[in-house]
N, C-alpha and C positions, 0 to 999 in steps of 0.2 A: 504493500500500500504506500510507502515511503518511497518505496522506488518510482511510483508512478505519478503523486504528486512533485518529484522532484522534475519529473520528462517532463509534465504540464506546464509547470512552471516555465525552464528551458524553453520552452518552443513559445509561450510566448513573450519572454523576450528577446527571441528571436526576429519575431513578428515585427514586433517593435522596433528593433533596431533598422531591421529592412524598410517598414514604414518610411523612417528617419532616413535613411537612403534615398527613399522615393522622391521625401518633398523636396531632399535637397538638390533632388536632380531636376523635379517640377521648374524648380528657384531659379536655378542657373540659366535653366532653357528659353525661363522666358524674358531673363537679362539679355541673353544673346540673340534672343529674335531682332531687335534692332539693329544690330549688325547682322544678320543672316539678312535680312530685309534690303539692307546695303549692298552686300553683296552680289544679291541677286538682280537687285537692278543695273548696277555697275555691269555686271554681266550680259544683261540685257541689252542694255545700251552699246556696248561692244561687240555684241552680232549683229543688231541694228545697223551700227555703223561702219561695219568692216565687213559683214556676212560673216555666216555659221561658216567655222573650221578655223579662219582668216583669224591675224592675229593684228594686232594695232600698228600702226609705223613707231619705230624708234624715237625718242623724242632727242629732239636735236638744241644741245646747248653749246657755247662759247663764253666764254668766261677771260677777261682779261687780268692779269698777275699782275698789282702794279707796284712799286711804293720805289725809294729812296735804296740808292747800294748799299749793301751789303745788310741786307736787313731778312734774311733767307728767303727769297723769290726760287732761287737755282734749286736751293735745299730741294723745297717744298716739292718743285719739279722731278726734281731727283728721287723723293720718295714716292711720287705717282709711276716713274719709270719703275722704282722696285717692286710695287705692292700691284700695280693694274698694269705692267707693260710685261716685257719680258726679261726685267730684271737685271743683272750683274753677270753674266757669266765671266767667267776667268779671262779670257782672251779683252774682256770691257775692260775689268778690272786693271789688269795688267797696263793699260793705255791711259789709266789716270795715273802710274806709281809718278813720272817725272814731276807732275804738277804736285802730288803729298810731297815728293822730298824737296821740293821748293818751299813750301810753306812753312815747314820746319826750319830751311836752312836759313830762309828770310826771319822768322822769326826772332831764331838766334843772333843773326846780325844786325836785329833793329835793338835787340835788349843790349848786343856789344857796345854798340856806339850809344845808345839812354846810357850807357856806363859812365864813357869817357863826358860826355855833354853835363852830366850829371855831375860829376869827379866823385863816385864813390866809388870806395876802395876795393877790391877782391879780398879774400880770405887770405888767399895762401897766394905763393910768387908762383908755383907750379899754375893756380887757376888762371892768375893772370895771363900765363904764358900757354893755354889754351887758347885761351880768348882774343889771340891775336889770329888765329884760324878762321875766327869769321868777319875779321871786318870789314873783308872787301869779296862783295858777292861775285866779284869775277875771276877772283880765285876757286871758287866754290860751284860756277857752271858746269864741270868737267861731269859731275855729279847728275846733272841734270837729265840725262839723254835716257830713254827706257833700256834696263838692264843694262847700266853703267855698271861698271866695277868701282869699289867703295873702298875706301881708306878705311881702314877696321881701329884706326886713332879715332877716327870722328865720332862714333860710339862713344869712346872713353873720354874723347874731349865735353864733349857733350853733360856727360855723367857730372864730371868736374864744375861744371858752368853752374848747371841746374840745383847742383846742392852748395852753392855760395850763397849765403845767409845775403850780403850785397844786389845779388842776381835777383835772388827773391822779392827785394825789398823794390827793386826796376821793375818786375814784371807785373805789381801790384799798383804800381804808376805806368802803363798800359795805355790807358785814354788819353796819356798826354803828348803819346807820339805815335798813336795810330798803331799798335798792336791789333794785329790780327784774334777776333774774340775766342777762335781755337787753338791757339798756340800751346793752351797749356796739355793738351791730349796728344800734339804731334812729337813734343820735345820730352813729354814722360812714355813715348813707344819710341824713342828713338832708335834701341836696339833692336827694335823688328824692322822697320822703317828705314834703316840704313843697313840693314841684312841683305846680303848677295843675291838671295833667293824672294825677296818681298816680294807680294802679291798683295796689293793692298784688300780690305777687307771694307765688307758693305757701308761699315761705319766711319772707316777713314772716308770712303767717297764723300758721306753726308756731308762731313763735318770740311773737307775741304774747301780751299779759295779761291773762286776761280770765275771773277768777275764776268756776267753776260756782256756780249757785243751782239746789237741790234735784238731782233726779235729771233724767239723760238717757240717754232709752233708745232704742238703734239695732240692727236685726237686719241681717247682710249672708249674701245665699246664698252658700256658697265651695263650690259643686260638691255631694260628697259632706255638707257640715257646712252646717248654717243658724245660725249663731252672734249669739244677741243679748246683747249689754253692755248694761252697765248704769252709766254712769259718775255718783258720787254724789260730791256737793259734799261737799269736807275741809274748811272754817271750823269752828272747832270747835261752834258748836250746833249743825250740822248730820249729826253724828259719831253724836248717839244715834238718827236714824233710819237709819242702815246698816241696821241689822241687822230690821227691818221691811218693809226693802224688796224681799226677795227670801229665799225658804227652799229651802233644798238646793240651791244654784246644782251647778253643773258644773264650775268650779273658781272661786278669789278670782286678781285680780291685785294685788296689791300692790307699787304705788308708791311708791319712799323716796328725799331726792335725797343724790346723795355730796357734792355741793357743798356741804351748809348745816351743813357740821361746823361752823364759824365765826361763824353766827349765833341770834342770840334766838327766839324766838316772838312773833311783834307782837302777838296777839292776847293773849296771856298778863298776869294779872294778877302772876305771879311769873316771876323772870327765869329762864326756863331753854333750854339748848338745843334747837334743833330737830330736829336726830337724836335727843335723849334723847325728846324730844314722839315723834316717829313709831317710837320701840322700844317705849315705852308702848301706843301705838296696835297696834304689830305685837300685842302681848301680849294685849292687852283681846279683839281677833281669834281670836288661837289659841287660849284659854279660854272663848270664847264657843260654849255645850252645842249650839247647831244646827250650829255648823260646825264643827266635832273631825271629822269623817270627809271634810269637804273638801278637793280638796290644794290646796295656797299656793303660786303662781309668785312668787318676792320680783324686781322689778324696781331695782336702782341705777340712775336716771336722772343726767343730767346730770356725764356720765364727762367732757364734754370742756371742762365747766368747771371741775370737779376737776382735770382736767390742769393749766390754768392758773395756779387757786387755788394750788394746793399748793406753787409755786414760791416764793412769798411770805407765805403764811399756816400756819406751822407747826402741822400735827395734833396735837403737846404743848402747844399755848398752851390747848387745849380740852379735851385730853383725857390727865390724863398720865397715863396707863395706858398709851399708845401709845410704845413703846421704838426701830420702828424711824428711819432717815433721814429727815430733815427734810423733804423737796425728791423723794420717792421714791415714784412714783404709785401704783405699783401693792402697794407692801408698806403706803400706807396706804389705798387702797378696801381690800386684803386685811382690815385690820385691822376696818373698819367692817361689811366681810362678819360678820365674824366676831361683830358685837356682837350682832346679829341670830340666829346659827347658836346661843348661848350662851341666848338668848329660848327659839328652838325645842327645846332639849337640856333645858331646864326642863320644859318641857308634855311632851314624849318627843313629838313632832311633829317630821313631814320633811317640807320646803320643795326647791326648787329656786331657786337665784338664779342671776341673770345683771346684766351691767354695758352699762348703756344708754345709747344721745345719742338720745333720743326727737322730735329737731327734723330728723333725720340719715334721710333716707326709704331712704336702701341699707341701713340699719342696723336701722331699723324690720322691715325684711321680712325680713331674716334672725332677727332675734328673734321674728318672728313665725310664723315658719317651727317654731321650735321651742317656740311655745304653741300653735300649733296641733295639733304630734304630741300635745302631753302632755295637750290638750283630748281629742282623738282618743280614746288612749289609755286616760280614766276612762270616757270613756263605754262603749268595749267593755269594762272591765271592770266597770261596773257591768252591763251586759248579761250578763254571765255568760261572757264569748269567752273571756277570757282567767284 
């Protein structure tokens, strides 16, 4: 008898439980009818318009890359080539090593001479007597040619340089002579990168320097979108043919770095900064009558040199309008955001921005993930969908 009211029991709370299964499938099905509803007419409408089997045209975008040199335009391109082209093969790779072991050697011979300009001292008379190895880049070409053969001192000279407390203390005054912003990843792989056998690797490409000359134009299919950039050289002569090169794009991307709160404009005949250069540039953009109706993705590249910078390089020594903490990363990219948001509130124009490491390929795709909806996005609504 015990056994039997204990089955009864069981079974129905079995009952029960399944009930509870039930409504909560009832619950869901009829939160998704809305979307089921959607989709079905989305559907509808695409045999409609295409016919049954037929699949919709490609939707075709163009997007122009713009902003100020050296502000990662090439990067950015560079990482579309890795992630949606066909990549790096070995034979690519191999055809960038001359340019990475430029950047290095360049590196080293702009911290030689911030030495002497400077007059501080070396550690040691050995360091010193390295240090005369780079101060004339034309000694230093022989090195340049793909699969040169390498002075296996230069390694060690190099070693010596880099750990002079002096050197150190140059390379953290950087903005004041135009140091290249990856120096410090090319001169700490020196012994791979001056090894006989280099093949540079996907990440030296990223992080390489290797200024564009005129336009470069790349189309990549991404499925539904066929999306061709247009990546145009920021030196500044090359600034008045932007706007020649392409009419009624599909949106601008606009490249600006957080990093160069701190530095000049080399190319300038007047000293000014190079955020105030690319707010100017932001502006000449947003006023310029063919694109008033384009919308502007603004990109903050080089987040994670700002991270470092900021530690050392106070955003008031540059900028004192700037009120908040010294040492405070994110309250001052906020602030820089905002010189830019201040551009746009002029022209009555709205932008999107986002804060970027454009050498960073997990970070790329997530950013890119989000100029792709907003590419997406103008084109159905220039279509009239939305």
């Amino acid at each position: 008898m015990e056994a039997d009211n204990w089955s009864d029991g069981d079974a129905t709370r079995r009952r029960s439980a399944l009930h509870r299964v039930w409504r909560a499938l009832v619950g869901f099905l009829r939160r998704l009818r809305p979307w089921i509803w959607f989709r079905a007419r989305s559907s509808t409408w695409r045999v409609s318009q295409w016919g049954a089997g037929q699949q919709p045209p490609v939707q075709e975008a163009r997007v122009l890359v713009l902003g100020a040199s050296d502000t990662g335009k090439s990067t950015f391109m560079k990482q579309m080539k890795h992630v949606f082209g066909r990549g790096y093969p070995v034979d690519d790779r191999r055809r960038h090593q001359p340019h990475i072991r430029r950047n290095l050697l360049e590196s080293l011979h702009k911290i030689v001479v911030a030495m002497g300009n400077y007059d501080i001292i070396y550690d040691t008379l050995e360091t010193e007597a390295a240090a005369q190895r780079f101060t004339d880049m034309e000694h230093l070409d022989e090195f340049l040619r793909e699969d040169a053969p390498i002075d296996p001192l230069l390694v060690e000279q190099t070693r010596l340089l880099w750990s002079d407390s002096g050197v150190q203390n140059v390379y953290l005054r950087g903005n004041e002579y135009h140091l290249m912003s990856n120096a410090e990843h090319f001169i700490s792989h020196a012994d791979r990168i001056l090894n006989e056998n280099y093949i540079p690797t996907v990440e030296d490409i990223l992080r390489m320097r290797y200024p564009t000359r005129g336009s470069v134009t790349s189309t990549y299919d991404l499925g539904d979108i066929r999306m061709t950039m247009h990546d145009i050289g920021g030196q500044r002569p090359e600034r008045s043919e932007w706007v020649n090169q392409l009419h009624d794009p599909t949106a601008i991307l606009f490249l600006a770095s957080l990093s160069e709160y701190d530095q000049r404009v080399e190319e300038a005949p007047e000293d000014k900064n190079r955020v105030e250069e690319s707010l100017d540039i932001f502006e000449d953009l947003l006023d310029y009558p063919p694109f008033k109706a384009t919308p502007v993705i603004l990109l903050l590249n080089k987040s994670d040199i700002f991270h470092r910078k900021i530690q050392y390089h106070n955003l008031r020594d540059y900028f004192p309008s700037y009120d908040g903490p010294s040492d405070d990363e994110l309250t001052g990219r906020d602030f820089i955001a905002g010189l830019y948001k201040d551009v746009a509130l002029r022209h009555g124009r709205h932008f999107v921005v986002r804060f970027t490491e454009a050498t960073n390929t997990e970070n790329f795709m997530a950013i890119f993930s989000f100029i792709r909806a907003n590419v997406s996005r103008n084109i159905m609504s220039r279509g009239g969908l939305f």
